[in-house]
C-alpha positions in Angstrom: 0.0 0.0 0.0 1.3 3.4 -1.3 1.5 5.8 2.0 -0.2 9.3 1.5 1.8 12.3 2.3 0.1 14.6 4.6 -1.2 16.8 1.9 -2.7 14.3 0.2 -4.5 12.9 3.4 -8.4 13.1 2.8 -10.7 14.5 5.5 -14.0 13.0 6.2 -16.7 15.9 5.8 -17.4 15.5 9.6 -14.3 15.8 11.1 -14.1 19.3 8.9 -17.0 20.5 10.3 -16.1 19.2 13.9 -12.5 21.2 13.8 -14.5 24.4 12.3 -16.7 23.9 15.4 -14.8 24.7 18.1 -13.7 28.0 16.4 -17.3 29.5 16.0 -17.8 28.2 19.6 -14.5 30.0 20.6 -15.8 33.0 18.7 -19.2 32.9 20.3 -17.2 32.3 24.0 -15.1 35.7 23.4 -18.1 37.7 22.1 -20.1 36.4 25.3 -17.1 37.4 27.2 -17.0 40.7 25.7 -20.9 41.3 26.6 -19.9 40.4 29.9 -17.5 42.2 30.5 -18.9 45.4 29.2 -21.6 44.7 31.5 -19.4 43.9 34.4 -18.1 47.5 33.9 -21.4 49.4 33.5 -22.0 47.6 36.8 -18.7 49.2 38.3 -19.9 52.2 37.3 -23.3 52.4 38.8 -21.8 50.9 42.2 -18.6 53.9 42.2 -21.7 56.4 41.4 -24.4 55.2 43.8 -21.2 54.9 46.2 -20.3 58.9 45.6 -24.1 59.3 46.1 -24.4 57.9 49.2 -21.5 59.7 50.5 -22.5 63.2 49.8 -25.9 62.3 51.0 -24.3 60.9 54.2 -22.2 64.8 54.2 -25.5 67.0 53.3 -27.2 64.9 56.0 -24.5 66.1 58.7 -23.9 69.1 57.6 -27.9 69.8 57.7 -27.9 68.0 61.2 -25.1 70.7 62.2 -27.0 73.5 61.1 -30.2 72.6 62.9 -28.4 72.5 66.0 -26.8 76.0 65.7 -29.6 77.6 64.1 -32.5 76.0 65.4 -33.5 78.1 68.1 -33.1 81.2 65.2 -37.6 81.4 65.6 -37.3 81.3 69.4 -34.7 83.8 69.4 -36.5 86.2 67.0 -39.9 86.1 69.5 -37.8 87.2 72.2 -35.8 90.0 70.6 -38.8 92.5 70.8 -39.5 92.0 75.0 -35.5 92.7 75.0 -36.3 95.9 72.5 -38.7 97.1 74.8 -36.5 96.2 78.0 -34.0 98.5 76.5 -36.2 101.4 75.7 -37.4 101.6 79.0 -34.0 101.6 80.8 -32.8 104.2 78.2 -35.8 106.4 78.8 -34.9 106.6 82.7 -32.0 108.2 84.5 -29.2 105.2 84.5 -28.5 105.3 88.1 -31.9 105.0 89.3 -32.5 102.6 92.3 -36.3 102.4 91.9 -36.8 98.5 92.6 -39.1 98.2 89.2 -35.6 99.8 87.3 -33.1 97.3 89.1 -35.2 94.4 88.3 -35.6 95.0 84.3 -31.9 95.4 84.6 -31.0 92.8 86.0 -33.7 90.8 83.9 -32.2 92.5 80.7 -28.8 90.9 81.8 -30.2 87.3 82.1 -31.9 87.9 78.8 -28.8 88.6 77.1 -26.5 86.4 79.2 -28.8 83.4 77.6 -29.2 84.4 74.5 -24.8 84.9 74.3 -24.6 81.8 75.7 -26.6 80.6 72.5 -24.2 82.5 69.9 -26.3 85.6 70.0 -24.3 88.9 69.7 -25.3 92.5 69.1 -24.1 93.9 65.5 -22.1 96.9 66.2 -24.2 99.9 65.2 -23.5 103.5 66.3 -24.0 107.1 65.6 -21.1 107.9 63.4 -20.0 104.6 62.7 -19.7 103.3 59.3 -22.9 101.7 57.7 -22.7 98.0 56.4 -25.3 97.4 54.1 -25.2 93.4 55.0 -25.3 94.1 59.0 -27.6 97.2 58.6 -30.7 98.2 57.1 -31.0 102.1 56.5 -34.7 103.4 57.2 -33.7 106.2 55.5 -31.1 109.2 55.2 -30.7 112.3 57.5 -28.5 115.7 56.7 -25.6 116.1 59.0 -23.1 118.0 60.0 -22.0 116.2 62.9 -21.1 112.6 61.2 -19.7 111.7 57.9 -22.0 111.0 54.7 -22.4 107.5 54.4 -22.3 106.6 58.3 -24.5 105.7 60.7 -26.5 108.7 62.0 -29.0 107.0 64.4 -29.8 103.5 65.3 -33.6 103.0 65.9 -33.2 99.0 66.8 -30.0 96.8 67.6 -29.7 93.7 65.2 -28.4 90.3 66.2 -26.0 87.8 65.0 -27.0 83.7 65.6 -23.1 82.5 65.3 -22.0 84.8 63.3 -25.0 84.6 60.7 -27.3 87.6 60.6 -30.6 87.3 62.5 -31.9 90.6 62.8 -30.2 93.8 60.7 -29.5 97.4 62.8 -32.5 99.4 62.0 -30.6 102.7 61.0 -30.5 106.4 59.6 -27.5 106.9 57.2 -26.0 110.2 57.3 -25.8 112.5 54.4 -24.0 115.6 53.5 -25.8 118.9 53.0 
């Protein structure tokens, strides 16, 4: 019997189609692989953004938590302003050295009032006559002709404004001087 050389060997139809087989199946494997791995990083990417969500949800949450606690007394605050107005009308309207008991006791009621409401991160905004005006710690009720202070200051305060830690609460109620 005459020996074949290999290029001469004959294929059965079957085994041709088995050996083209496993290519299309490796094909369809890497294309399946490729799906899946485009997927995988889709996934990724929804995890690192819901992840970044989370996080500044987590922060906005504190930082609103934060705020409530140093500004949440800000309506209280605001209802009790007036009664310390009118406390401080009163006492201005009287000789400052008076000992009549009724005097001595809104004093000294005054200096609870504002030793609380400091203790709470209330302060005064610093409004005098002849100081300069701040248009974002003072609200001008109008403008007055002066000789005796500069244009543009402070001629007379009508009601003290407040800061709640270092945040406006109420503005200085003012007259801004003008020149003639």
């Amino acid at each position: 019997m005459k020996k074949k050389s290999h290029e001469e060997v004959e294929v059965p139809e079957q085994q041709a189609v088995e050996e083209s087989a496993p290519l299309d199946r490796i094909q369809e494997l890497e294309t399946l692989l490729a799906a899946k791995e485009a997927e995988a990083a889709a996934n990724w990417d929804k995890f690192v953004r819901e992840r970044a969500d989370l996080e500044n949800y987590r922060r906005r949450t504190q930082k609103e938590k934060e705020e409530l606690i140093k500004y949440g007394n800000e309506s209280l605050i605001l209802e009790i302003l007036p009664s310390v107005d009118n406390m401080e009308r009163a006492l201005n309207h009287l000789d400052a050295e008076s000992q009549d008991p009724v005097m001595v006791g809104i004093r000294m009621t005054l200096e609870m009032l504002m030793g609380a409401l400091k203790k709470f991160g209330v302060t005064p905004v610093e409004a005098a006559p002849g100081g300069g005006f701040d248009p974002a710690l003072h609200q001008a009720m109008g403008q007055v002709e002066s000789q005796e202070y500069p244009s543009g200051s402070i001629a007379e305060v009508f009601q003290k404004g407040y800061l709640l830690n270092e945040r406006l609460l109420r503005p200085s109620m003012v007259m801004v001087a003008k020149s003639q």
